[in-house]
C-alpha positions as CSV (number, residue, x, y, z in Angstrom):
1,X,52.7,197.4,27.6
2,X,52.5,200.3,25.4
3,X,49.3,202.8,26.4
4,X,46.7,201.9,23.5
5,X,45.4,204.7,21.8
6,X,42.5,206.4,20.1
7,X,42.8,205.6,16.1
8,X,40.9,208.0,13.8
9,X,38.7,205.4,11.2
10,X,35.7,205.7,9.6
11,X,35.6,209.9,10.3
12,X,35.9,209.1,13.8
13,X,37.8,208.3,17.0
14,X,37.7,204.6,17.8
15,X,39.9,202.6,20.2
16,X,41.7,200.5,17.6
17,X,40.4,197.1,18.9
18,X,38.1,195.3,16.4
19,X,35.5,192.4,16.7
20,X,36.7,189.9,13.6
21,X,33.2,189.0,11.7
22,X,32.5,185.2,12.4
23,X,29.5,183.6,10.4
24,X,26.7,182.3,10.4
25,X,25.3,183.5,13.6
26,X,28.4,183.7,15.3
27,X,28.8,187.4,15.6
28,X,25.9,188.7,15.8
29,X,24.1,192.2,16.6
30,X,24.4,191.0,20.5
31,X,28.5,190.5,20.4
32,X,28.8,193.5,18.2
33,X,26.9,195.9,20.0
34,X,28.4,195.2,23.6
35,X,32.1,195.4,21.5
36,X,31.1,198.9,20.5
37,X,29.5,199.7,23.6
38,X,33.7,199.8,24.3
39,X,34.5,202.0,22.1
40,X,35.9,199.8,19.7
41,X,34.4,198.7,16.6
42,X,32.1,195.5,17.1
43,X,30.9,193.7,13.2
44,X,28.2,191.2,12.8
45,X,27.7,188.9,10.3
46,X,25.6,189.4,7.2
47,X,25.8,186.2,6.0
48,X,23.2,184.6,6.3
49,X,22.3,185.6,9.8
50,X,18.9,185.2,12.2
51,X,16.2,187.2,12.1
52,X,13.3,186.8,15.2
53,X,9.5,186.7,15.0
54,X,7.0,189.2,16.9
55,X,7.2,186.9,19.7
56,X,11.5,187.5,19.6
57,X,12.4,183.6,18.2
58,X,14.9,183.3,15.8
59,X,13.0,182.0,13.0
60,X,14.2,178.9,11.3
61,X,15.7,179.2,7.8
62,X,13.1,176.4,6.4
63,X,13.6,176.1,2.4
64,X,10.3,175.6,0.7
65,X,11.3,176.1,-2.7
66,X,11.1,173.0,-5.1
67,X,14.7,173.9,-7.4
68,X,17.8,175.3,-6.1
69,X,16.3,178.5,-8.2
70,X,13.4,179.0,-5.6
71,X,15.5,178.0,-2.5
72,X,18.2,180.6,-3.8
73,X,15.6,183.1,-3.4
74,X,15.0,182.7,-0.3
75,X,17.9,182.4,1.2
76,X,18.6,185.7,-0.2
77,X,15.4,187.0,1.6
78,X,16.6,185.3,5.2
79,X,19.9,187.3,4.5
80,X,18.5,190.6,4.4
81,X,16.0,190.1,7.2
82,X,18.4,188.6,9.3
83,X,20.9,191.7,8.5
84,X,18.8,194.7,9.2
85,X,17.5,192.7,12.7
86,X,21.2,192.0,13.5
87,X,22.2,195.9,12.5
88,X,19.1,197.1,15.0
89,X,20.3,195.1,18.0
90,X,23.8,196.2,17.4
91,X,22.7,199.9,17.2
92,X,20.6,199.8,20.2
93,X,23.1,197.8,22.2
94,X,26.3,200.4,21.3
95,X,23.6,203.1,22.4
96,X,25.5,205.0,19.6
97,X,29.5,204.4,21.0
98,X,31.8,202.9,19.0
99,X,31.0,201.8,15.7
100,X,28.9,198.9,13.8
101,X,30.5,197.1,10.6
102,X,28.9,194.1,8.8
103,X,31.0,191.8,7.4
104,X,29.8,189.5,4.0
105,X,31.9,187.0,1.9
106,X,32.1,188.1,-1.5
107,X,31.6,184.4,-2.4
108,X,28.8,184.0,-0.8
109,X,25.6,183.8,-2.8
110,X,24.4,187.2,-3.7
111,X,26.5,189.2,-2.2
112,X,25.6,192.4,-3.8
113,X,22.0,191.6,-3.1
114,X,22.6,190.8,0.1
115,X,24.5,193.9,1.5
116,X,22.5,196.6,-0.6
117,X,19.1,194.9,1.0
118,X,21.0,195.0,4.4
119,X,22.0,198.8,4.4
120,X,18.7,200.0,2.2
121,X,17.0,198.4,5.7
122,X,19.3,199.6,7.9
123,X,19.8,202.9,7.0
124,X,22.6,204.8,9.6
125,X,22.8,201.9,11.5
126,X,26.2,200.2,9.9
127,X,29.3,202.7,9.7
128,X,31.0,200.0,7.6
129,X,31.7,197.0,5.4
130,X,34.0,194.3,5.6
131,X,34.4,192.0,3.1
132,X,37.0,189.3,1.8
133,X,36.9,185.7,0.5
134,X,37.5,186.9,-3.3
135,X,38.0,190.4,-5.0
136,X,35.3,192.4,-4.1
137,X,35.4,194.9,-7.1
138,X,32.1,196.9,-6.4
139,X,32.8,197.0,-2.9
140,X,33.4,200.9,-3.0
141,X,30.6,201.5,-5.2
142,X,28.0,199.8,-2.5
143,X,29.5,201.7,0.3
144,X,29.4,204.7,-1.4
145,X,26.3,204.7,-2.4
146,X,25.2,204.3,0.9
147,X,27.5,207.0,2.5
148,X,29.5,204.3,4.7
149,X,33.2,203.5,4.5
150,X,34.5,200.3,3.5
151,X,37.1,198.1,4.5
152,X,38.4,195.3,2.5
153,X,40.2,192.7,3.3
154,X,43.3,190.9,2.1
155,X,46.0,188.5,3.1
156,X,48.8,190.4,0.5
157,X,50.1,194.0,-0.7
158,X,49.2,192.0,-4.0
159,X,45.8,191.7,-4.1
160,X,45.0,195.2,-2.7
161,X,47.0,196.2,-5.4
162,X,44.7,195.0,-7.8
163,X,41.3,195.8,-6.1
164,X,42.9,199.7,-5.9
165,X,44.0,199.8,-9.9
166,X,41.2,198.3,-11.0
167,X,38.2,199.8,-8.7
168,X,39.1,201.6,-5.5
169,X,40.9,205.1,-6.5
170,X,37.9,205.8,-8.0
171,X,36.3,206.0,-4.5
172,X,39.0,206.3,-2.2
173,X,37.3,208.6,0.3
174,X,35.1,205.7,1.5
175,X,38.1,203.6,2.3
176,X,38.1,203.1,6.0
177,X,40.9,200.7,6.5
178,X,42.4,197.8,5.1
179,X,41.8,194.7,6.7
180,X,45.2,192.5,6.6
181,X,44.4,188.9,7.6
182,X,46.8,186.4,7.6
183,X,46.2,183.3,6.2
184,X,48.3,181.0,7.9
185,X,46.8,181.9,11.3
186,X,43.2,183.8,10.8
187,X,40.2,181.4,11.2
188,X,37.7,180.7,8.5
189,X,38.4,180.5,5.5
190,X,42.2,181.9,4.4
191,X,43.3,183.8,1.1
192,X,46.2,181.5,0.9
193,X,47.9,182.4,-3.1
194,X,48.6,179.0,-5.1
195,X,52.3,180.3,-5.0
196,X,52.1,180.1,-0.9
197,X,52.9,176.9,1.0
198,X,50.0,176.2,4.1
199,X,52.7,174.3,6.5
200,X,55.2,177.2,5.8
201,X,53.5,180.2,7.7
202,X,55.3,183.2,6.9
203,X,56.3,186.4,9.2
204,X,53.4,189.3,8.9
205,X,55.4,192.4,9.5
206,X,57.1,192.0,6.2
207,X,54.0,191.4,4.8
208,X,52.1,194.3,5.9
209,X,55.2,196.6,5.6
210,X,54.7,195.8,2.0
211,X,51.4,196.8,2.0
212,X,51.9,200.0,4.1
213,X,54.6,201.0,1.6
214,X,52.1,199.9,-1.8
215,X,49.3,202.0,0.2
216,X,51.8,205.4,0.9
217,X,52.1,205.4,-3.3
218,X,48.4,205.4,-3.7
219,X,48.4,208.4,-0.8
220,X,46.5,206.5,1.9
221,X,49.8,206.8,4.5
222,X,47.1,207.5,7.2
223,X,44.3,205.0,6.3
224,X,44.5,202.3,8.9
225,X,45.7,198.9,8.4
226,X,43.8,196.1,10.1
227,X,45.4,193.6,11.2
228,X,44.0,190.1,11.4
229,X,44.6,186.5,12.9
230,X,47.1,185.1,15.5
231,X,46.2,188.4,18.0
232,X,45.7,187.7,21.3
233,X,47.6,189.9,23.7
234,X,48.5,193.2,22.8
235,X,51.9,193.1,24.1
236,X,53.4,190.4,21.8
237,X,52.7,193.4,19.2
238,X,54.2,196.5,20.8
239,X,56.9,196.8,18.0
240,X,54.0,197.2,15.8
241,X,52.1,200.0,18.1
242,X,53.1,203.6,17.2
243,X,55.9,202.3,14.9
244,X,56.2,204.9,12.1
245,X,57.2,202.4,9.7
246,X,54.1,200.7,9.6
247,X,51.8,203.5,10.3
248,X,48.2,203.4,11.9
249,X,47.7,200.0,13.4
250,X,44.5,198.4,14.8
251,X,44.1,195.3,16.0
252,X,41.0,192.5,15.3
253,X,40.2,189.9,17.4
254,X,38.3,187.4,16.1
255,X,38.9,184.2,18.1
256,X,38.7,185.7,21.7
257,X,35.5,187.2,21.5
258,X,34.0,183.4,21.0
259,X,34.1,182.9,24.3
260,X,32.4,185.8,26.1
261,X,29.4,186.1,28.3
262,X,27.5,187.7,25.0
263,X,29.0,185.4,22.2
264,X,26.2,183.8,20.8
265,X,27.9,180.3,20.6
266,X,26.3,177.3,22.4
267,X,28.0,176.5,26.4
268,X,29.3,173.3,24.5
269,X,31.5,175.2,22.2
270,X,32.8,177.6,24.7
271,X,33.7,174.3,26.9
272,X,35.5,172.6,23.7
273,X,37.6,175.6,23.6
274,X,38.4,175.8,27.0
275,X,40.2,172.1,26.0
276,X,42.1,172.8,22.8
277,X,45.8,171.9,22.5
278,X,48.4,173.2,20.3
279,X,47.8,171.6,16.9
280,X,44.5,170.9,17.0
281,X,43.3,174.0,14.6
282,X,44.5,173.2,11.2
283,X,44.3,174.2,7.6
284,X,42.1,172.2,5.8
285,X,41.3,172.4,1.7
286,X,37.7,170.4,1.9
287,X,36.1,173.6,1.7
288,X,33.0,174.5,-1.0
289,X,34.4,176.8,-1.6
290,X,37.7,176.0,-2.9
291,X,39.9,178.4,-0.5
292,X,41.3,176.8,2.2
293,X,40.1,177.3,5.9
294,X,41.2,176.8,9.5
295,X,38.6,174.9,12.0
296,X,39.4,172.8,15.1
297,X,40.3,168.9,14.0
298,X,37.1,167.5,15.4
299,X,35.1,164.2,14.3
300,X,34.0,166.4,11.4
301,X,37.3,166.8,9.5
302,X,38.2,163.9,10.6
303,X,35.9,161.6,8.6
304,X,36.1,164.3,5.4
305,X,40.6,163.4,5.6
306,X,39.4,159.8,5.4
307,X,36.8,159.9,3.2
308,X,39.4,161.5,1.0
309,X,42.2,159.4,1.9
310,X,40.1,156.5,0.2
311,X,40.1,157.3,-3.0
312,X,41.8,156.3,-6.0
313,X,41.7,156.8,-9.8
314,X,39.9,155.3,-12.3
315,X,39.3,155.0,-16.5
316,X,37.0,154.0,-18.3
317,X,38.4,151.8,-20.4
318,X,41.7,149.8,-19.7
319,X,44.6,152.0,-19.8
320,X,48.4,151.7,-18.9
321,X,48.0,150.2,-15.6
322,X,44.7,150.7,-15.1
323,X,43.3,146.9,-16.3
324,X,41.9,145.6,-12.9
325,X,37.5,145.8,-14.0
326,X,35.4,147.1,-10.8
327,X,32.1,147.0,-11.3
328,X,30.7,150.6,-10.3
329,X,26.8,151.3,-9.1
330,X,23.8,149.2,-9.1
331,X,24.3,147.8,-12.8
332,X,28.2,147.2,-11.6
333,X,29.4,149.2,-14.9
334,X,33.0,148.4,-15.9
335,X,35.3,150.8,-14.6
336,X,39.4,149.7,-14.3
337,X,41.9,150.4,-11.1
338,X,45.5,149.6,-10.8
339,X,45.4,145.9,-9.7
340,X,47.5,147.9,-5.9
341,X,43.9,150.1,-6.0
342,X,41.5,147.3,-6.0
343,X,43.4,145.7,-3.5
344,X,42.6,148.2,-1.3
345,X,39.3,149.1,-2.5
346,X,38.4,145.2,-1.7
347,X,39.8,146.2,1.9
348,X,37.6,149.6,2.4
349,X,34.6,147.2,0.9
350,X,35.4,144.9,3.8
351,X,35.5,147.5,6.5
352,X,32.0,148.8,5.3
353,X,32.9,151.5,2.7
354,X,31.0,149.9,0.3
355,X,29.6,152.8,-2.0
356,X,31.7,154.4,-4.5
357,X,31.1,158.1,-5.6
358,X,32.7,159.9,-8.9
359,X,34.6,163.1,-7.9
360,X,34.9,165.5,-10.6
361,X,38.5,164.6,-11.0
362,X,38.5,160.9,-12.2
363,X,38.3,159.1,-8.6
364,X,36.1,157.4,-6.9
365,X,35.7,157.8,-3.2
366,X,34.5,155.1,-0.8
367,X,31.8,155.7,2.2
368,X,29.3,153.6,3.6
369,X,26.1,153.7,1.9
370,X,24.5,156.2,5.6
371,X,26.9,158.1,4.2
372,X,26.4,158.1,0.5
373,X,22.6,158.4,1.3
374,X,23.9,161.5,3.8
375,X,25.4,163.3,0.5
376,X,23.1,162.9,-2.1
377,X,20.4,164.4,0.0
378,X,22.8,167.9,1.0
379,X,23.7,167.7,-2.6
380,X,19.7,167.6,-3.8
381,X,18.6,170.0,-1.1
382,X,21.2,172.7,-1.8
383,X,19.9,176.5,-1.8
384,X,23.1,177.9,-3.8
385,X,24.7,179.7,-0.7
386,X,27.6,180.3,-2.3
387,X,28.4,182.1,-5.7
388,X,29.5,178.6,-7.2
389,X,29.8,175.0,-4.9
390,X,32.0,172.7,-5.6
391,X,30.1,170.0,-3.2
392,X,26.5,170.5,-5.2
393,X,28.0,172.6,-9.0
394,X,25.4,175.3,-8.4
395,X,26.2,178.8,-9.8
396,X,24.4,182.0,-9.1
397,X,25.3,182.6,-13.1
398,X,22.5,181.9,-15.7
399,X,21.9,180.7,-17.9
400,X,22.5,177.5,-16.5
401,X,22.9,178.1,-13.1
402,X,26.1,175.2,-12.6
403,X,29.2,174.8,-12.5
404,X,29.4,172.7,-15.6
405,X,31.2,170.4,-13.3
406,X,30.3,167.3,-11.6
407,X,29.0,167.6,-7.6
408,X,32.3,166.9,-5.8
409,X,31.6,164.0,-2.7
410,X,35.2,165.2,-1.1
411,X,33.3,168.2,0.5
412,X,30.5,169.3,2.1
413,X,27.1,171.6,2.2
414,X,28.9,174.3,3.9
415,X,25.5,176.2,5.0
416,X,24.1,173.0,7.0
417,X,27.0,172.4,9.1
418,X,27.6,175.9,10.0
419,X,23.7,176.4,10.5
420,X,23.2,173.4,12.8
421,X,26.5,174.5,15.1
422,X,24.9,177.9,15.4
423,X,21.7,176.7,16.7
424,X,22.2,173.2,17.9
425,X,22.2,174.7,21.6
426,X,21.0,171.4,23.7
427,X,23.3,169.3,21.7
428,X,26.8,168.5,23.3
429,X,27.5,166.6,20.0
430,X,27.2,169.3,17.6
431,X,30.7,170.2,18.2
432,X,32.2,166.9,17.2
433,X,29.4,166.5,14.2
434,X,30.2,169.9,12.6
435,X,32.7,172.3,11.1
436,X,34.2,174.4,14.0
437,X,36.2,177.3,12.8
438,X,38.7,178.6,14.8
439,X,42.0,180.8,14.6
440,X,44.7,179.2,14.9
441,X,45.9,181.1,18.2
442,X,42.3,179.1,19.7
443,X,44.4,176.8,21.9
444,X,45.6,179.5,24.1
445,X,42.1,179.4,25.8
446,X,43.3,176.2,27.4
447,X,46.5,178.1,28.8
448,X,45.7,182.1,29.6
449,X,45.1,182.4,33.2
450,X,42.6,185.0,32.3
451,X,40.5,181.9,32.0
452,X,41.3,180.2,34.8
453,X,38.9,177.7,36.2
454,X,36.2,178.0,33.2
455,X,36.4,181.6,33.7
456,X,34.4,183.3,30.8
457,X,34.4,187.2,30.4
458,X,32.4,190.0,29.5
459,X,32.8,191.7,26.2
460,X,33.5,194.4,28.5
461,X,35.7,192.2,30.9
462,X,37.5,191.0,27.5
463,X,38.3,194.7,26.2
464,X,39.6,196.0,29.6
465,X,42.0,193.1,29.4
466,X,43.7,193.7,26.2
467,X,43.4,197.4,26.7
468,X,45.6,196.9,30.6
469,X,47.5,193.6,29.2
470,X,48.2,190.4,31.2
């Protein structure tokens, strides 16, 4: 294997080996400090993460608010005290080696609020911001503002095109590095373009050639380039380390570092992916969010594929082929199916799936009425922790603070799944009852005889492996 170098980012000398930001709770200020204890750069999550109490408990993120209004504002409130703790343990942790990035989702509900309250609180602790999941435009402003460098990221030469026009010359010397993640095999959710086929995953080099080149006409030839899912071993990359073509290369790992000695993840997670096989991470599009993401295919996605698979389409008043009346809700109003549709409705009925929910798009779904009564509750208790849901239509944006749009039943409350599989510790099931994201290279746990016989590493452990190869 090639010798790994020193990489200058950030105005300083890092090993290029980065910890990939994992939310909620999932890369914390514990994981991050011990990966920059390395060297390296280690990056907690800001979204959304824990904060403790006096006596050192993580404090529970209770919603007391009566309107999605009220529980908005405190979310935003648990975000910023769970950012500057994470940023302090990080810091003291590192013991000032390496660096400490946070990484937010644009998307995510305040964003701006967020990170400003984070690094207003957390003042020379964080070196950097990363940030994708939409066009962060005002990025650069935030990190300049605050004297740290930031590091977008982006799954095509495309979009940073577009972020760099329209916002980032304007504050160019904060740009650490670009972050390329690859949305065929990153985990979480993927910046897959509506022109860009999910099943048809397509080679990175060109793809980040493309964006080296784009980058050397804006005159950032030395600015690092980040690259992002499907990294495990450092040696299936060697053509990419040193090469001139491509430039300053680091690398980010963002699956391996789950299962670590530090990685705050419960034992039953670290155990599921000591089990994975080759197919079980897919891309899914049930996301809140709209964007697609990659999780392990658990009980979870499961039932969410065939809650969607029964579903069919409906008018309100007989048209074309749609004649066959279904009486819909308590007061059985008329609505008409194909005569094919009610067939099968008649058999989802049968089976149990006996409550029907409008989606925003003209169908009706079928679940049982647990699960109806399961939906309508996540959809009434929502605390808007995204910038617009499509599973409850709330919208940071006043006036009206919605969508405009009907609460979609096809997806989920993203914030209570990936809450409870953060802290459901004592609960084997928690892995089969929630979203599990996961890279797509996740399987190889199952097969690296680094992690023979349950083996699981230090951060440090981890680091010295990829820096001396297999």
């Amino acid at each position: 294997m090639r010798p790994i170098n020193a990489i200058r980012m950030g105005g300083v000398e890092v090993l290029p080996l980065i910890e990939g930001g994992k939310g909620i709770s999932v890369s914390n200020g514990l994981s991050s400090g011990h990966w920059a204890a390395t060297g390296s750069v280690g990056t907690f999550s800001a979204v959304n993460a824990d904060s403790v109490d006096a006596e050192g408990r993580v404090v529970p993120q209770v919603y007391n608010g009566r309107t999605r209004r009220e529980r908005h504002e405190e979310l935003v409130a648990y975000a910023i005290q769970g950012g500057i703790h994470q940023a302090q343990v990080a810091h003291e942790i590192s013991g000032g080696r390496g660096r400490i990035h946070a990484n937010i989702l644009w998307e995510m509900a305040a964003a701006e609020r967020v990170i400003n309250g984070v690094l207003e609180g957390a003042k020379g602790l964080i070196h950097g911001i990363t940030c994708g999941a939409g066009m962060p435009y005002r990025l650069a402003d935030i990190a300049a503002r605050f004297k740290v460098y930031y590091y977008p990221i982006v799954s095509s030469a495309r979009a940073f095109n577009a972020l760099w026009r329209r916002a980032y010359h304007k504050v160019q010397e904060w740009l650490g590095g670009v972050v390329y993640e690859d949305p065929w095999r990153a985990g979480g959710h993927n910046g897959l373009s509506n022109s860009e086929d999910p099943n048809r995953p397509e080679d990175p080099y060109p793809r980040v050639l493309a964006l080296r080149k784009l980058m050397r006409s804006f005159g950032l030839g030395e600015t690092p380039i980040i690259v992002a899912g499907g990294v495990w071993w450092l040696e299936e990359w060697e053509d990419w380390i040193d090469n001139p073509e491509l430039g300053p290369i680091a690398f980010q790992f963002g699956t391996r570092p789950l299962l670590t000695q530090e990685s705050p993840i419960s034992d039953a997670w670290k155990k599921k992916l000591l089990t994975l096989k080759e197919g079980d991470i897919y891309l899914n599009h049930f996301s809140p969010t709209g964007f697609y993401s990659s999780a392990v295919n658990n009980a979870f996605l499961q039932e969410l594929k065939e809650r969607n698979e029964r579903q069919v389409a409906y008018t309100n008043e007989p048209l074309g082929e749609h004649v066959a009346e279904f009486g819909l809700g308590p007061r059985k109003r008329p609505v008409y199916l194909t005569p094919p549709d009610l067939a099968r409705v008649r058999e989802w009925e049968a089976a149990g799936f006996t409550e029907a929910l409008r989606t925003p798009d003209n169908t009706l779904i079928f679940v049982t009425p647990e699960k109806a009564r399961e939906i309508r509750a996540d959809q009434a208790a929502c605390m808007g922790c995204l910038s617009q849901c499509r599973f409850s239509s709330w919208s940071q944006e006043g006036p009206t603070y919605s969508t405009g749009k009907k609460p979609d039943p096809r997806s989920f409350c993203i914030q209570k799944t990936l809450q409870a599989i953060a802290h459901e510790r004592d609960d084997p099931t928690s892995v089969e009852r929630n979203l599990m994201f996961s890279g797509h290279n996740g399987f190889r746990f199952a097969t690296d005889p680094f992690y023979s016989n349950g083996f699981i590493p230090t951060v440090k452990q981890l680091v010295e492996r990829i820096l001396t190869g297999r």
